[in-house]
C-alpha positions in Angstrom: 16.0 33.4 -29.5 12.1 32.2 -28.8 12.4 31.4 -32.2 15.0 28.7 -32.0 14.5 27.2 -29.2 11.1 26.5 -30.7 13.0 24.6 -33.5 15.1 22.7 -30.8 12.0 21.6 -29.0 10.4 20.7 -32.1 13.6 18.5 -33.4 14.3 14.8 -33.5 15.0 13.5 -29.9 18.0 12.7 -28.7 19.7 11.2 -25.2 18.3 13.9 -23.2 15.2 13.1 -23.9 15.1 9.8 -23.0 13.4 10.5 -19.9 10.1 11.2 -21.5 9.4 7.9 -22.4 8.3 7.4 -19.4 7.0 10.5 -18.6 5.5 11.8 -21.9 5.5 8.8 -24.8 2.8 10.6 -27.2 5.1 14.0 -27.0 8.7 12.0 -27.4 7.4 10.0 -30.1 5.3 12.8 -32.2 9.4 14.2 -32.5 10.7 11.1 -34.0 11.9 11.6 -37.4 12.6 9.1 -40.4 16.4 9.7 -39.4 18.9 8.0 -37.6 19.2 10.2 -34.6 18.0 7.6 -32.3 21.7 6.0 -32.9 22.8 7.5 -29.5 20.4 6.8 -27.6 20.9 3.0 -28.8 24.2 3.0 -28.2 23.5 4.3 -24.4 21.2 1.7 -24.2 23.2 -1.0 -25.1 26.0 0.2 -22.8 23.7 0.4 -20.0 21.9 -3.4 -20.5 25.9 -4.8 -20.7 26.8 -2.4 -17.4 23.8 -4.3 -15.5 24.8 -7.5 -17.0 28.5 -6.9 -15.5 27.2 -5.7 -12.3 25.5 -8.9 -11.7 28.5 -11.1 -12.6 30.7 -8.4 -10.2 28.0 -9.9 -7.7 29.0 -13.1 -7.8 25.7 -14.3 -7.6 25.9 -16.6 -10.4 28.5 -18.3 -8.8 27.0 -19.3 -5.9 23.7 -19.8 -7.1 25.3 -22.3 -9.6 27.6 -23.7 -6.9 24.4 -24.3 -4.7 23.0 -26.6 -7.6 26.0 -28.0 -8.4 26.4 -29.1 -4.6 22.6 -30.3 -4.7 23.0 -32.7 -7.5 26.6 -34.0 -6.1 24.6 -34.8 -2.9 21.8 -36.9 -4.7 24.3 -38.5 -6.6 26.1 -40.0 -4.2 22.9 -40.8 -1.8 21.6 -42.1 -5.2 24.4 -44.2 -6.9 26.9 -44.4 -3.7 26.3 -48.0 -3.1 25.9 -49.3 -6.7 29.2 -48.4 -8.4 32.5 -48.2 -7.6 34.1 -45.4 -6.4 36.3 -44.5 -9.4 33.2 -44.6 -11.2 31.5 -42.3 -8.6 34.3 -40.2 -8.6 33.6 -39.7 -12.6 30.3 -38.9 -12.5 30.9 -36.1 -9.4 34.4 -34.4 -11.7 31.3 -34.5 -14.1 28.8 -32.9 -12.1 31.0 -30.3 -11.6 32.7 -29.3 -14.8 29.1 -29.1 -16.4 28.7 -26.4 -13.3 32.1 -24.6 -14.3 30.4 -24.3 -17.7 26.8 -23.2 -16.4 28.6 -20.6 -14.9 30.6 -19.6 -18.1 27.4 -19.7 -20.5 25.5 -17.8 -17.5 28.3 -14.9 -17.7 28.6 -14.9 -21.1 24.4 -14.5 -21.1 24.7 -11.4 -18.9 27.4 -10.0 -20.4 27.2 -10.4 -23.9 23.8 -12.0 -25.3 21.7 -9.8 -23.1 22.3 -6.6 -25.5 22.8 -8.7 -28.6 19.4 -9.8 -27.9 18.1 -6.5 -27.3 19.3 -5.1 -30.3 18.2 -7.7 -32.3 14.5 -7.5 -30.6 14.6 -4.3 -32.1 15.8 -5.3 -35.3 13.2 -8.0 -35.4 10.7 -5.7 -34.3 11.3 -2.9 -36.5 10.9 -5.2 -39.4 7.6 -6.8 -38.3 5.9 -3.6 -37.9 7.8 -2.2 -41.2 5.9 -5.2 -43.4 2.7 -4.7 -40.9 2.7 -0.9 -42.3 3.5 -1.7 -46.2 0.6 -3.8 -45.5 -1.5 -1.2 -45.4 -0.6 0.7 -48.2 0.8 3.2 -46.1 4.6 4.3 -46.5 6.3 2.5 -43.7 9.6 4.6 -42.5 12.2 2.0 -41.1 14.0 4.4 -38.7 11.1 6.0 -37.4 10.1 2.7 -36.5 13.4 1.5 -35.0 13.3 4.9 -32.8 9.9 3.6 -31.4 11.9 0.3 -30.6 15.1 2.0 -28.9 13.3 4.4 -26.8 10.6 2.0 -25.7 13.0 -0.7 -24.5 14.3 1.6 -22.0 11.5 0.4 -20.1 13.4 -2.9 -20.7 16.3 -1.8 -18.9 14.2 -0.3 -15.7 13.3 -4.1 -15.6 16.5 -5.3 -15.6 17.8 -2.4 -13.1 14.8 -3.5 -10.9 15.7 -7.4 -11.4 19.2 -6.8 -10.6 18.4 -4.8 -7.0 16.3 -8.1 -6.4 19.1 -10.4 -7.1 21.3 -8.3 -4.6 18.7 -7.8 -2.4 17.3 -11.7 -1.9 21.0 -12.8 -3.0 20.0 -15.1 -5.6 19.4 -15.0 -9.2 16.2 -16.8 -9.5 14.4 -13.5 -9.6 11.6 -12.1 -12.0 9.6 -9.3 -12.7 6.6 -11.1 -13.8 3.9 -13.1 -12.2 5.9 -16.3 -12.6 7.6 -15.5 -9.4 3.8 -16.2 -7.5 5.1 -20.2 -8.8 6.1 -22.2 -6.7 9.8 -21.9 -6.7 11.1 -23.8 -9.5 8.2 -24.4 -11.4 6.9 -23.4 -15.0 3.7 -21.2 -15.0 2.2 -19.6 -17.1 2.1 -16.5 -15.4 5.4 -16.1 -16.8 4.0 -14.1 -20.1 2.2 -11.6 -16.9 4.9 -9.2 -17.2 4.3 -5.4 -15.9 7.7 -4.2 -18.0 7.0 -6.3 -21.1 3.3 -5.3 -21.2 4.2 -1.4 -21.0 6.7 -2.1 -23.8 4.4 -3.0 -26.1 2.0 0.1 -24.8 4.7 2.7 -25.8 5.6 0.9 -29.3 1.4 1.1 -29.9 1.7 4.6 -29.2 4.0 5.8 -30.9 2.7 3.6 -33.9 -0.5 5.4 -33.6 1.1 9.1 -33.1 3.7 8.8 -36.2 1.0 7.6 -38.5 2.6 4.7 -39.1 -0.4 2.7 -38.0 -3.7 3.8 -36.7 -5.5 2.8 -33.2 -6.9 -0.5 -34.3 -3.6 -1.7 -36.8 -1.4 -0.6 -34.1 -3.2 -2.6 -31.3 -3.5 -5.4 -33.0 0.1 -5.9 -34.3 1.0 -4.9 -30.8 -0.9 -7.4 -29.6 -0.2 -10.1 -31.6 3.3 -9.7 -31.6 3.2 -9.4 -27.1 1.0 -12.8 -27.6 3.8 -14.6 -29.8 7.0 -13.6 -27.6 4.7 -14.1 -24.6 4.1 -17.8 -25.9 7.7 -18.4 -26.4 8.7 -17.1 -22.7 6.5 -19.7 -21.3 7.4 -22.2 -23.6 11.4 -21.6 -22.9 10.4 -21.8 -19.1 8.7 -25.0 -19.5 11.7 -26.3 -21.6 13.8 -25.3 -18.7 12.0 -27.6 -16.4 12.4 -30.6 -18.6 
């Protein structure tokens, strides 16, 4: 019996050990196996990031914070242009104002709902490849679903951000929350400080890890890939919020 539980221990991972990546990454990942058997724990995953996403349209919160703007922008318009069109005309650009709300909310939904785990998974995809190349590189053997594991079970980090995001959205009742520095900004405003994330940061900590524990990579590779990769999507954040501010 001491026997095999000594092979269960030392098998590949599965949901129940989930846990441990954020209790004990080097002793979760040293488990991981060029196999497939992360495919449950993905599947939880995704599950869980399209539960959150629900919950926060259940909130209602997107409504109203899109209703808010939508009411902002009706109010300017007519202090704005009351008194140099007609009122047909007005009337136009308001129906206007608010069907382009309507569809904010839609899209915003649709984000939550939908995009929020298609974009996870496909992070890990994206991910899994990177680092796959970054290995080959090296002349080492790169093994594809070792690396994808490393993916899955860091970004449950991912999801104690968005779990953490969504009790801020409930609790402040708004959606314009964040887990990064961005929220020091002045409300409204681009920064920087957006690529300051705490979750994002110890995402890329757990995929160096268990780079460095698998073999896969060793301590400098690892760090550097992990860093260079953190720097890129880091660079595109900011760059999306700026966008958003145009």
């Amino acid at each position: 019996m001491a026997s095999l539980s000594k092979e269960v221990e030392a098998g590949a991972p599965g949901l129940s050990d989930v846990w441990q990546v954020f209790t004990a990454p080097a002793g979760l990942f040293r488990r991981v196996e060029d196999t497939g058997a992360y495919g449950w724990a993905l599947v939880v995953l995704l599950a869980l990031v399209t539960l959150t996403g629900y919950v926060q349209v259940q909130t209602g919160l997107i409504d109203r914070v899109v209703d808010q703007q939508t009411e902002r922008q009706l109010g300017e318009l007519e202090k704005n242009q009351g008194n140099l069109v007609d009122r047909v005309q007005l009337k136009d650009a308001m129906d206007a104002v608010r069907k382009s709300g309507d569809f904010m909310k839609l899209l915003q939904r649709l984000g939550a709902i939908v995009v929020s785990p298609i974009y996870l998974l496909t992070s890990c995809l994206l991910i899994s490849s990177i680092l796959y190349a970054a290995v080959a590189l090296t002349g080492r053997k790169p093994e594809y679903h070792t690396l994808m594991a490393i993916c899955v079970y860091a970004s449950f980090v991912d999801l104690a951000g968005a779990l953490l995001r969504l009790g801020m959205m409930i609790s402040y009742r708004t959606t314009m929350v964040d887990t990064s520095l961005g929220m020091l900004a002045p409300i409204g405003k681009a920064s920087w400080l957006t690529a300051v994330d705490p979750f994002r940061i110890w995402f890329w900590l757990l995929v160096a890890i268990g780079l460095i524990v698998t073999q896969q990579l060793g301590r400098r590779g690892a760090a550097v890939w992990c860093v260079l990769m953190f720097a890129i999507a880091s660079a595109a954040r900011v760059g999306m919020a700026y966008a958003g501010n145009i």
